[in-house]
N, C-alpha and C positions, 0 to 999 in steps of 0.2 A: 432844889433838884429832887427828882422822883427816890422815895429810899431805894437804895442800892445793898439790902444784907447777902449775906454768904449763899442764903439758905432762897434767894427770888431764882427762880426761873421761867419765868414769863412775864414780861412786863406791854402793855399796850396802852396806846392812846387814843383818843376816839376825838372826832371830831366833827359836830354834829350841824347840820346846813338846817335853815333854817326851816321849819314846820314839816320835822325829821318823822320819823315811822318810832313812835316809842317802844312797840310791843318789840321791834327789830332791836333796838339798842336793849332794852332790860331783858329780851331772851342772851343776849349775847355778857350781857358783864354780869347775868347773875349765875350763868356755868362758872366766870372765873372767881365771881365772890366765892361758889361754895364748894372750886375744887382748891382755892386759897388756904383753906383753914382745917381744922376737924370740925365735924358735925355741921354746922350752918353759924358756927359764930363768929364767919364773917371778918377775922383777921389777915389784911395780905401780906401773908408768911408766904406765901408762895406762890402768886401772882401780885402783882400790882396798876392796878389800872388809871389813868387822868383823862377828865374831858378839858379839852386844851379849847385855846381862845384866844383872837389879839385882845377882845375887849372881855373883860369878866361881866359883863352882860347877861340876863337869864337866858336862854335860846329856849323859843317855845314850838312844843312837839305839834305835829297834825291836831291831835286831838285838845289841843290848847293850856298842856301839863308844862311846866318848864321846866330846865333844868338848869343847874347853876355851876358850870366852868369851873374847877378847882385848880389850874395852872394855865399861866400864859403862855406865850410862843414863845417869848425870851427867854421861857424859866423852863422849856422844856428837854428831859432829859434823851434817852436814849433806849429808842424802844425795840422790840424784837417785831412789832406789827402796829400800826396805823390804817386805823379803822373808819372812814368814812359813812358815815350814816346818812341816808336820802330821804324823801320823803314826800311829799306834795309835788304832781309832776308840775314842772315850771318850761317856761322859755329859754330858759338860760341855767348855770352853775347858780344855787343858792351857798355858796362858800364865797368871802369875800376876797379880793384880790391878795391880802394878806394870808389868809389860809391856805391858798391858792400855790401862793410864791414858795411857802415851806414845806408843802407836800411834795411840788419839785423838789426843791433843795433836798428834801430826809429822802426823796424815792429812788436816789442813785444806791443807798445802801440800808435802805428799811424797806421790805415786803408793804404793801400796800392792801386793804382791803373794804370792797365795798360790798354796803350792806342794805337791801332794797334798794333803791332806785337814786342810793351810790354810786354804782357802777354808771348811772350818765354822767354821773360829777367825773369819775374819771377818765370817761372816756373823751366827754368834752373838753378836758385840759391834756388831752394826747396823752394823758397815760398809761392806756391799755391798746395803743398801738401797738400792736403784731404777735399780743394775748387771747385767748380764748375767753370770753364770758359770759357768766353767768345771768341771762334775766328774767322776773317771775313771766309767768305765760302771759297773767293779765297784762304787762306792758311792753311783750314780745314786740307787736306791730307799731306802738310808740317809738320804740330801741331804730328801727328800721326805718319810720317814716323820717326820725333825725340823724341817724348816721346811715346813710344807704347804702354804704361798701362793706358795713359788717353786716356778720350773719351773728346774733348770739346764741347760745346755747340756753330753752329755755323749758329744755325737758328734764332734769336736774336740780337738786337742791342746793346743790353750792359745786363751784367749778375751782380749782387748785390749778395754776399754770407756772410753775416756777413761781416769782416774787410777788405774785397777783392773785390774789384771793375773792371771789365773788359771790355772791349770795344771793337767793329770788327773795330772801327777807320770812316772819313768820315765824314760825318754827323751825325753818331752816337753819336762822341767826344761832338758834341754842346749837345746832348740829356743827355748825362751822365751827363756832368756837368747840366745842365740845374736841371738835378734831383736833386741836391746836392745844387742848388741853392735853388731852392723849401724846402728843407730839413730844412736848416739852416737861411734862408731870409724868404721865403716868395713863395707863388704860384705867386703872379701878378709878381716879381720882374722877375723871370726863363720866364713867356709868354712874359713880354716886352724886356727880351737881346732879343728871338729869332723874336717875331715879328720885330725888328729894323735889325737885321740880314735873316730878311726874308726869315724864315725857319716858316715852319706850326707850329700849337700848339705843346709844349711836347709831348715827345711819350714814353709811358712805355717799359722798357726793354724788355720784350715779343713780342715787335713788331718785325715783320719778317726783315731780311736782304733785299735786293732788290736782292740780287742772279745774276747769271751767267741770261741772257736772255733764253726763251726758244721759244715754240710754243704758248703756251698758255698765255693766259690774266686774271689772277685769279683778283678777285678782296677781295675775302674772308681772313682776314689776316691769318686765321687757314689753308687753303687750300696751302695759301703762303709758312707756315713752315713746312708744310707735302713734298712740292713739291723742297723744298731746302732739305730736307732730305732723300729724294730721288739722287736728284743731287748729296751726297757726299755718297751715297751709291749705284753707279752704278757698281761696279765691283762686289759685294756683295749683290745683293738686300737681303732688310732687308722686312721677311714677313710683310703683309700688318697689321697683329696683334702690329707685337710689332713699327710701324709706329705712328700707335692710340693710342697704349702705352703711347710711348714719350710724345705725345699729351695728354693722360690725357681725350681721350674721344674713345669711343669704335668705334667695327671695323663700325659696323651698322651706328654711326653718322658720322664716316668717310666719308663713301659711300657717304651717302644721302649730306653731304655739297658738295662734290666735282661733284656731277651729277647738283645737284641746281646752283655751281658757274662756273662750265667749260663745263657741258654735257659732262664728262664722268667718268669711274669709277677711283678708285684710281690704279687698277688694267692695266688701257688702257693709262693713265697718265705715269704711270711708265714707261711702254714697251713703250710708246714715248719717252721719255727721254734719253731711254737706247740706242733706234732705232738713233736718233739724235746726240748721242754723237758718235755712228760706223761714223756713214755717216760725219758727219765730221772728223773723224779720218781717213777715207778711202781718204777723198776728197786733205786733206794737210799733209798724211805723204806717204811713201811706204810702210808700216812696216805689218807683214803679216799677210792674212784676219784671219788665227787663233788666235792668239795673241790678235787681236782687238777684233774680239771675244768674247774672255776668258776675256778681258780689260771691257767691257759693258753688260757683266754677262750673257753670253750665254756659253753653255756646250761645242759647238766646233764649226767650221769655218760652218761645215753641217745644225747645229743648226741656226748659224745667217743665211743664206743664203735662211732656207726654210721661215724666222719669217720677212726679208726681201721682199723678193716674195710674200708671203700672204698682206701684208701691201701696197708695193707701187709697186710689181708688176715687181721687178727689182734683180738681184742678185748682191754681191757685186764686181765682176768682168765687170760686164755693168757700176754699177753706176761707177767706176774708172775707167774707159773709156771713160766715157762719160764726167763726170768733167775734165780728162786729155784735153780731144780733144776741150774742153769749154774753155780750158785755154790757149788753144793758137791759137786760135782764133783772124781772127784779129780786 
């Protein structure tokens, strides 16, 4: 059984699917290695962590490191949080039907949390039925093209929903845990893992994703997750109302942050975004100017071509011409 002394106050278990996100799992158990102890010597006085297992098997990460199980399912004790780690998008739950069954069984009265592309592991065994979650932006559109009835939240570093804990993965991992350390230890213990791991102060769940790069330099964190919400709603722009919506603050203060932190509207934002995502699809596929189009939420091939030419003056048969002839260049 996991030790049990006077003095634990946080105890989790992790359990990790197969060709898991390692940078996700080591941000996250080396906050509790080093809010565990003093200094960094790594004794759990006051955390305690297991990578649980039916088989003690190595399980090997994305990047081909493994790790080695230190308790089984039979032998496991009683945790305040069970952590799911994800990793390599798959077809299916890379947890085996055994890992599966005991996540059920422990998720009636253990908070549950996943971490990168976790959060499909739980959602695919109906565990985060009628939860809010959390998922990175890069696999927003993945989340939706396999569950079609959720919306996830994927402007966010990590999402907290009562007993359901979610994470985009990254750096985020150290942040969740970090909160969790705070929870249960203490505020200075959660700033000194990440100060020692030389990551900035905690960051509330709220804080924005770092997102796909774009043109712009926001420096605003609201303009941030207005502007990732955008990004995963280019084939569909979403009116600029229900954007502010999401946000929690009207269309008017919309405006006015994004003129204050970018110089421009949310309006001129958007259509750069959309404009940005053609131009690169024109530049590295052949796939037809309609299609792309229709793909960056313009009405037809006519439509992008005139919103083209007004902006930079180029239609999308020039600019693919012209990156063609750039590219073989010598």
């Amino acid at each position: 059984m996991p030790e049990q002394s006077s003095t634990m106050r946080l105890r989790v278990g992790f359990l990790l699917a197969d060709d898991f996100t390692l940078s996700a799992f080591a941000n996250f158990v080396d906050v509790l290695r080093l809010a565990a102890d003093d200094a960094d010597r790594s004794r759990p006085i006051l955390c305690n962590w297991d990578v649980l297992s039916d088989r003690m098997d190595t399980i090997r990460s994305s990047c081909g490191v493994r790790v080695q199980p230190n308790r089984s399912l039979r032998e496991a004790g009683n945790y305040d949080y069970l952590v799911v780690v994800g990793g390599v998008m798959r077809d299916t739950a890379r947890l085996n039907a055994h890992m599966l069954r005991f996540l059920h069984e422990k998720a009636i009265r253990t908070p549950l949390v996943g971490l990168c592309t976790g959060v499909f592991i739980l959602q695919e065994a109906g565990l985060l039925k009628g939860y809010r979650c959390c998922v990175s932006w890069f696999h927003h559109q993945d989340f939706i093209d396999r569950f079609d009835t959720e919306r996830p939240i994927s402007d966010q570093i990590f999402v907290v929903d009562r007993d359901r804990l979610t994470c985009s993965g990254g750096q985020g991992a150290a942040h969740l845990a970090a909160f969790l350390v705070a929870r249960h230890i203490g505020q200075s213990a959660a700033i000194k893992s990440l100060n020692i791991m030389m990551i900035d102060d905690a960051q509330a769940g709220e804080r924005p994703q770092p997102g796909a790069r774009t043109g712009h330099n926001p420096t605003d964190a609201l303009v941030k997750r207005a502007l990732l919400l955008m990004q995963q709603n280019i084939q569909t722009p979403l009116p600029l109302g229900r954007v502010a919506a999401h946000l929690a603050i009207s269309r008017r203060t919309l405006e006015r942050r994004f003129l204050a932190d970018i110089g421009q509207s949310p309006g001129q934002a958007y259509l750069g975004l959309r404009l940005e995502r053609a131009l690169h699809t024109l530049r590295t596929t052949q796939r037809p100017v309609t299609e792309i189009a229709l793909s960056c939420g313009f009405c037809d091939a006519p439509h992008l071509a005139r919103t083209l030419r007004a902006e930079h003056g180029i239609t999308p048969a020039q600019y693919r011409r012209g990156s063609h002839q750039a590219s073989r260049a010598p």
